[in-house]
C-alpha positions as CSV (number, residue, x, y, z in Angstrom):
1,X,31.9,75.8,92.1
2,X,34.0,73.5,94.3
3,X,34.1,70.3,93.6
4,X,35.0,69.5,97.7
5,X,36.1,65.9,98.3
6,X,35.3,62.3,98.6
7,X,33.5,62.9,101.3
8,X,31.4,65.2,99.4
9,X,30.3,63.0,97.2
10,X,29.3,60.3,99.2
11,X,27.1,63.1,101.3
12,X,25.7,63.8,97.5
13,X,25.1,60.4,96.4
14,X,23.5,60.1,100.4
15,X,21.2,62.5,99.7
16,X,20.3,61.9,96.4
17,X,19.3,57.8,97.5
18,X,17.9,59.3,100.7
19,X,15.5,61.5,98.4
20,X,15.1,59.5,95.2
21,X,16.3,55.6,95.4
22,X,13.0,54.4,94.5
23,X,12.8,56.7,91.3
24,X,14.1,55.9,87.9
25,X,17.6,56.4,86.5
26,X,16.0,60.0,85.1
27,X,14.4,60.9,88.6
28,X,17.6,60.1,90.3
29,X,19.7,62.2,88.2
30,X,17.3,65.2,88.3
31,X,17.4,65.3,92.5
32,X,20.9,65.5,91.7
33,X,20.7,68.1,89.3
34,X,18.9,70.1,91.7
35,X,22.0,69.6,94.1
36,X,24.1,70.9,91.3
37,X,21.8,73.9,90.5
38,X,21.8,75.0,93.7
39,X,25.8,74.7,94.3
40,X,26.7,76.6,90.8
41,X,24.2,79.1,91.9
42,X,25.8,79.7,95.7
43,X,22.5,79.0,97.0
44,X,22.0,80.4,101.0
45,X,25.8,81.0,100.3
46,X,26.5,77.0,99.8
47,X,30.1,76.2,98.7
48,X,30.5,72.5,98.6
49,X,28.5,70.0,97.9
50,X,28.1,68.8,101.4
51,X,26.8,71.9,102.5
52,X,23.8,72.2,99.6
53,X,23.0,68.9,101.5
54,X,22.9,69.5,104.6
55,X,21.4,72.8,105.1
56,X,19.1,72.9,107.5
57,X,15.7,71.7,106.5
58,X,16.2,71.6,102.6
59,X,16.1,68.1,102.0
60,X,13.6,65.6,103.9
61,X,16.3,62.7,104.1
62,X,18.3,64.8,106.8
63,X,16.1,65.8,109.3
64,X,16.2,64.0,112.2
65,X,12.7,63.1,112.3
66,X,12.3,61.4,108.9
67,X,12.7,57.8,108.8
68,X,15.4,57.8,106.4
69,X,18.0,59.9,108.2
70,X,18.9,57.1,110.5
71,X,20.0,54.8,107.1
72,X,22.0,57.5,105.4
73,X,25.0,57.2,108.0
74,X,24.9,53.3,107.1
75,X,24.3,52.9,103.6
76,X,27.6,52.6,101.7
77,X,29.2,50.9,98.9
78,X,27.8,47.4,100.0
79,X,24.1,48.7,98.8
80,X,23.6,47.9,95.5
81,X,21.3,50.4,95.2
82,X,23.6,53.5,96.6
83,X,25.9,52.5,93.7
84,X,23.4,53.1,91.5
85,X,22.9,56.6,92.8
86,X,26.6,56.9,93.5
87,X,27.0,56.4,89.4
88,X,24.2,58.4,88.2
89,X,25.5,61.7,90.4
90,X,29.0,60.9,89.1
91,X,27.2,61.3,85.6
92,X,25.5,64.3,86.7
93,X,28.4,66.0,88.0
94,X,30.1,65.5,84.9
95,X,28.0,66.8,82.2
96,X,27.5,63.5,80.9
97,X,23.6,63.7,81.4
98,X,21.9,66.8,80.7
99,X,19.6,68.5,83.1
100,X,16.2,67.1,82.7
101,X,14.8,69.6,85.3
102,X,15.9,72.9,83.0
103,X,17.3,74.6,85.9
104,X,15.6,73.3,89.1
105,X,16.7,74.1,92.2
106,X,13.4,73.2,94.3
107,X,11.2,70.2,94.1
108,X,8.6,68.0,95.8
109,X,6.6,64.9,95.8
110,X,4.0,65.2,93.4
111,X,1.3,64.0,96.7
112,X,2.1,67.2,98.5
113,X,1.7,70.4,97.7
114,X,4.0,72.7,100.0
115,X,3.1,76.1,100.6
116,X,6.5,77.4,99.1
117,X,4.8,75.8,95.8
118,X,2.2,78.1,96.0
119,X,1.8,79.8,92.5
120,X,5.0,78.7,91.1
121,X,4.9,76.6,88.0
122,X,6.5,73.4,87.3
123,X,9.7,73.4,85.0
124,X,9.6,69.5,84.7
125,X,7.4,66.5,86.6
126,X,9.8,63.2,86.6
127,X,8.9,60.0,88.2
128,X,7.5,61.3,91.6
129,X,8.7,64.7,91.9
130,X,7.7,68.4,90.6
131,X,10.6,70.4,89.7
132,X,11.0,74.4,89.9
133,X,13.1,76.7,89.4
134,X,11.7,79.9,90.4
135,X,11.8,79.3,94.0
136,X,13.7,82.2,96.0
């Protein structure tokens, strides 16, 4: 797993408020977990950080027609709120919080229910999100 730069991180702890800054501490860690998971397990042959995140259509917060891809290229240290989700990825990526999502490397809002779902069952349901980890 590489641990890739600065740069890296701030595209992690982007994503991670992009997805989940109105969750919990506990919901923000485990979209970061997921992040993790799929990095350690070379998902779609992702080898940074930066590129689990930015994949192509894998998380909502990037694509250029959701309303919260236009803020991510502006929020930075002077948002109270990204330095919460800055903190609780640098936890995550150090082992200090365990992952509350056993595994996860998928997830969703618990309104929708995304055809990918689709006869898979939940490995944890935090805050606003349904976690997987069976997912291809």
């Amino acid at each position: 797993m590489v641990a890739g730069s600065i740069d890296d991180f701030v595209v992690f702890a982007r994503t991670v408020w992009g997805e989940a800054r109105g969750e919990p501490e506990l919901g923000q860690e485990a979209v970061a977990w997921v992040i993790v998971n799929r990095l350690r397990s070379g998902y779609r042959g992702a080898e940074t950080l930066s590129d689990v995140c930015r994949a192509r259509l894998q998380f909502s917060c990037w694509n250029p027609d959701d309303p919260n891809a236009a803020l991510l290229d502006r929020v930075d240290f002077t948002t109270t709120s990204f330095c919460r989700v800055f903190a609780a990825v640098c936890r995550v990526w150090s082992g200090e919080v365990p992952d509350p999502t056993n595994g996860a490397r998928h997830y969703h809002n618990h309104r929708v229910a995304p055809a990918w779902s689709r006869g898979h069952h939940p490995t944890a349901v935090i805050g606003n999100h349904v976690f997987y980890d069976d997912i291809a």
